[in-house]
N, C-alpha and C positions, 0 to 999 in steps of 0.2 A: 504493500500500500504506500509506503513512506517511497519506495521507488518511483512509483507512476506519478504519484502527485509533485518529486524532482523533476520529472520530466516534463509534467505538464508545466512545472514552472517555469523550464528553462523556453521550453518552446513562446509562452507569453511573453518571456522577457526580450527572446530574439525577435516577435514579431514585432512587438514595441520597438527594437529599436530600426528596423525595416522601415517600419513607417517613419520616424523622424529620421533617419537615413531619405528617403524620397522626397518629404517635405523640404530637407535641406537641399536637396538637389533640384527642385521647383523654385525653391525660392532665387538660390543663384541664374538660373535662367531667366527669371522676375526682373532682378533687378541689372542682371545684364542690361537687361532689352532695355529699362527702364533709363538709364546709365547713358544708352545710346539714343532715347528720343528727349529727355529732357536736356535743358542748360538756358542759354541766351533765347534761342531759337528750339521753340518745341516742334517736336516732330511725330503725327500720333502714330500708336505702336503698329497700328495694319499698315500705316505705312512702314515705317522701320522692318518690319518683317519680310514685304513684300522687296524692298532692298537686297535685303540678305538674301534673297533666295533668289535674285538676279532681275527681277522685273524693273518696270519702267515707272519712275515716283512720279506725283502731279507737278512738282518742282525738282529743277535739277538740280538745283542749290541742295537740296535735301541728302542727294546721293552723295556729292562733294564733302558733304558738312559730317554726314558716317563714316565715308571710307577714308577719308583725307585728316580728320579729327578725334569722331570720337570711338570709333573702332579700337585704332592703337592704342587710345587712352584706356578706353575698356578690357582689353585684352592685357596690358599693363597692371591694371589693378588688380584683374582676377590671378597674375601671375607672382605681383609682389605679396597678397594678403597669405595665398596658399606657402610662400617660400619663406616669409616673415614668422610666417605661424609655427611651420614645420621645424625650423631654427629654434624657434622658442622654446618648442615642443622638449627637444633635444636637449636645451641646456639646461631647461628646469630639472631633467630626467638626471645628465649627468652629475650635474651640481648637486642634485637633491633640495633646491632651491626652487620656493615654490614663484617666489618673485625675481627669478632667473632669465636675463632676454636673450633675443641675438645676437646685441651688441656687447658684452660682458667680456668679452676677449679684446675689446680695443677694435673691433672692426671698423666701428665708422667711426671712431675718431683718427683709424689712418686714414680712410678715406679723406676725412676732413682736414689731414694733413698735405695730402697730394693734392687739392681744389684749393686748395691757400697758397699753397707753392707757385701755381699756377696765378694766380691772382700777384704774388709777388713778381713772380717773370715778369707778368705783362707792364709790373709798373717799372723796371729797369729800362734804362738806356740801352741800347743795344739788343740784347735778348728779347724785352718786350718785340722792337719794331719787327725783330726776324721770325717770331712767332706769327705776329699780324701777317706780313708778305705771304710765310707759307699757307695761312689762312685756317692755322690751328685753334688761335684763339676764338671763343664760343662753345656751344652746347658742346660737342665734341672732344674739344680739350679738356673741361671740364669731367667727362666721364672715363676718358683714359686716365687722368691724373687721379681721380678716385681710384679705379682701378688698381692703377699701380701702387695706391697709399695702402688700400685694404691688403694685396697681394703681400705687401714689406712685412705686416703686422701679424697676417696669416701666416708666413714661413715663420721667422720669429717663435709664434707659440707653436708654430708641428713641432720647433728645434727644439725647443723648450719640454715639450710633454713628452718626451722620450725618456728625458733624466730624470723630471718630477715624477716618483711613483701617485701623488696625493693629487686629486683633483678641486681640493678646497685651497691648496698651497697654489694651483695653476690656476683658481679661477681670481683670486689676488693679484698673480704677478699678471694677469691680463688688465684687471683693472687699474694696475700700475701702468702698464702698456700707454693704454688710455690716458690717464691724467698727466703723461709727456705727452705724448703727442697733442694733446688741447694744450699745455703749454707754450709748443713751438708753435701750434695754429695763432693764440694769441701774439707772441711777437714777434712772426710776420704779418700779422692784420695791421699791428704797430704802424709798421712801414712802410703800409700800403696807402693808396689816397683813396678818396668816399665812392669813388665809383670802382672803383675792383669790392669795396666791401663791400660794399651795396651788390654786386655781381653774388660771391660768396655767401651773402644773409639771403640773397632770396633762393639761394641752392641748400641751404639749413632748412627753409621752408617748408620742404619734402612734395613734390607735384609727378602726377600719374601722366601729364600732359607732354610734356619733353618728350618722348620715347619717338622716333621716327619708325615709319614700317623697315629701313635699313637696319635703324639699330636693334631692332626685333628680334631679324636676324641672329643678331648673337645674343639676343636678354634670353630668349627665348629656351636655346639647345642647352643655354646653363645651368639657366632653373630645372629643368627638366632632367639634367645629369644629377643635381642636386638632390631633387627628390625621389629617384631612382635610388639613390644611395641611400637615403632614409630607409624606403621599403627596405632594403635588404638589410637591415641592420634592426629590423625590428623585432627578432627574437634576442639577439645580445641586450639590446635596449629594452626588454623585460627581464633577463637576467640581473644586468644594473639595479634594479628596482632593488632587489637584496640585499643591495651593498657589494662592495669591490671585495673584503675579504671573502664573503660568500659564495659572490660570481667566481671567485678563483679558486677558491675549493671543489665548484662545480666543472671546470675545467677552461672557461673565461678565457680568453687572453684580453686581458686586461690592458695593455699599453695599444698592443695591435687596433681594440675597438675603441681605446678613448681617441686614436689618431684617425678612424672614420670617424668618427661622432664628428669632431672639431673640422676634421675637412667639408664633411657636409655640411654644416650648418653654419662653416663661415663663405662657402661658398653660395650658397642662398643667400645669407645675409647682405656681405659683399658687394656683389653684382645687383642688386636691388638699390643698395646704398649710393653704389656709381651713379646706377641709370635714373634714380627718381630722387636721390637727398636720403639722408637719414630720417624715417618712418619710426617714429617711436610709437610703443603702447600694442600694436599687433600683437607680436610674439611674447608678448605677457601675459596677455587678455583669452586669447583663446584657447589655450590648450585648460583650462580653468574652467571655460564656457562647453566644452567637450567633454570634460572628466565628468561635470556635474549631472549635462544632459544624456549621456551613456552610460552615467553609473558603471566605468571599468577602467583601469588603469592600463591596459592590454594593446601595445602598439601598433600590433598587425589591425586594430578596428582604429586606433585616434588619430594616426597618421593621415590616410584617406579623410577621416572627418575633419582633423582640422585645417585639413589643407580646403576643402570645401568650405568650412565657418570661415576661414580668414579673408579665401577670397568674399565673400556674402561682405565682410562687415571692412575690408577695401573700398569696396563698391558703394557701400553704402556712407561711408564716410565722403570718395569722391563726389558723390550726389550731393552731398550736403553741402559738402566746399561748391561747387558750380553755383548753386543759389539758385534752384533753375527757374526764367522765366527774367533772369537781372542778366548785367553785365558782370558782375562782382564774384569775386572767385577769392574765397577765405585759405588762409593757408593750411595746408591738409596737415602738418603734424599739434595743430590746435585745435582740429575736428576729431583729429584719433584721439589725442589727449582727452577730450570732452569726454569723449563715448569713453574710454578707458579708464579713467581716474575711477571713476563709482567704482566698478570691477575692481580695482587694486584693493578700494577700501574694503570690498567687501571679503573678500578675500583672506584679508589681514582682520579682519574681525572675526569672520568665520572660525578662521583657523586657531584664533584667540578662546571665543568661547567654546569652541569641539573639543578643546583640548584638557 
């Protein structure tokens, strides 16, 4: 008897989570669409649809305004929310930290070190003019030189978490990482003049918008190697849940996976950071927002979802920054902030009074 009524249990609880598994996957399609008819210029959704699927809009402007604008934008958000989340996912896991982010390693404050460098070039003598001739300075530069800041930071701690057996000792020396590099960001911003800062603060702003269908191209295959790597890493990353002496008693390689964990998850981070600004509050928020509504700690099911909840609540932050129906476009890491901060607190109090 106590068998069957298990079993009847377990199958309610799989179908319950079927169904909000689907609902989640409706609604991301919701607010896609919604993502690409609203903004300055609304566009209704039978049109937007009739678009996508290749027909002829009542305006042309219409088809320009989706495929030329808010496509990439859309396809941006839904790609940083899922890579932001999944990073999160990861380092709350590793860390055992439940207010653990993406950026914990120093990622995008290298980032933020290589868009300040560049912001320094361009105001030198000489260097600046040869950067403008070759016609590097703008969006572009800006996303390599991120690039290569996160890139400097991510070798650094692989180099790093080889010798450190302790992941509470590496997730410090990361945050030390950090607080130089926003040192050196500050003085060179020093000795920049108001219009390279002003270039620089509005790329802190964090915007889904910048991403050209070129640069897609490569935002695109990275993310996707990124979270590929997740998946495969989602039974050591239930392991971890144990603990590291446990996981290694179970036979764990323990250095071998904290150095996928960090690869993936600064690789997502990373390349998001390059391409759209540092995005804070994602990869804090959701893996939180997934444990709660799945009731499982169990990575082969939270990975997929939260790679789903992050893109939804991207989207939905983007929507809000556009304003839609105004000109005025609020800066996106003070809509994630909005929608985020309640979650932290709650979070933090929850885990206060459960305890």
């Amino acid at each position: 008897m106590f068998i069957i009524n298990y079993k009847n249990k377990n199958k309610h609880k799989n179908k319950k989570k079927t169904i909000i598994l689907t609902i989640l996957v409706s609604s991301l399609i919701l607010i896609f669409l919604l993502d690409l008819a609203l903004g300055s210029v609304n566009i209704p959704l039978g049109e937007v649809m009739t678009i996508l699927l290749g027909g002829e809009s009542e305006k042309a402007t219409w088809s320009t305004i989706i495929f030329k604008f808010r496509l990439p934008k859309a396809l941006t958000a839904t790609l940083a929310g899922a890579a932001l989340s999944v990073s999160g996912l990861q380092m709350q896991t590793l860390f055992k930290n439940p207010l653990a982010g993406p950026f914990v390693l120093g990622i995008s404050s290298g980032a933020s070190l290589g868009v300040a460098l560049v912001v320094l070039a361009a105001n030198t003598t000489g260097m600046g003019t040869l950067l403008i001739d070759l016609g590097i300075i703008g969006d572009l530069s800006l996303i390599i030189a991120a690039c290569l800041g996160a890139a400097l930071v991510l070798g650094m701690v692989l180099l790093i978490s080889h010798r450190i057996p302790d992941s509470m000792t590496l997730l410090i020396l990361g945050l030390l990482f950090g607080y130089a590099t926003n040192a050196i960001v500050s003085i060179l911003l020093h000795f920049s003049e108001n219009n390279q800062i002003q270039s620089y603060l509005q790329w802190t702003f964090g915007s889904f918008g910048g991403v050209t269908w070129r640069q897609m191209i490569i935002l695109a295959p990275i993310i996707l190697l990124g979270l590929i790597i997740a998946l495969l890493l989602s039974k050591p990353l239930n392991v971890m849940l144990l603990g590291e002496s446990q996981a290694q008693t179970l036979g764990l390689a323990i250095q071998q996976t904290r150095f996928w964990i960090i690869l993936s998850a600064s690789i997502l981070a990373g390349a998001i950071t390059a391409f759209c600004g540092p995005i804070g509050f994602l990869g804090v928020v959701v893996p939180h927002l997934c444990r709660n509504l799945f009731k499982t700690v169990d990575h082969k099911i939270l990975i997929p979802v939260v790679a789903v909840m992050g893109a939804i609540l991207a989207l939905f932050a983007d929507l809000i920054s556009q304003l839609p129906g105004t000109q005025t476009v609020l800066p996106l890491n003070s809509v994630t902030a909005l929608i985020g901060t309640p979650v932290v607190v709650w979070v933090i109090l929850h885990r206060r009074y459960s305890s």
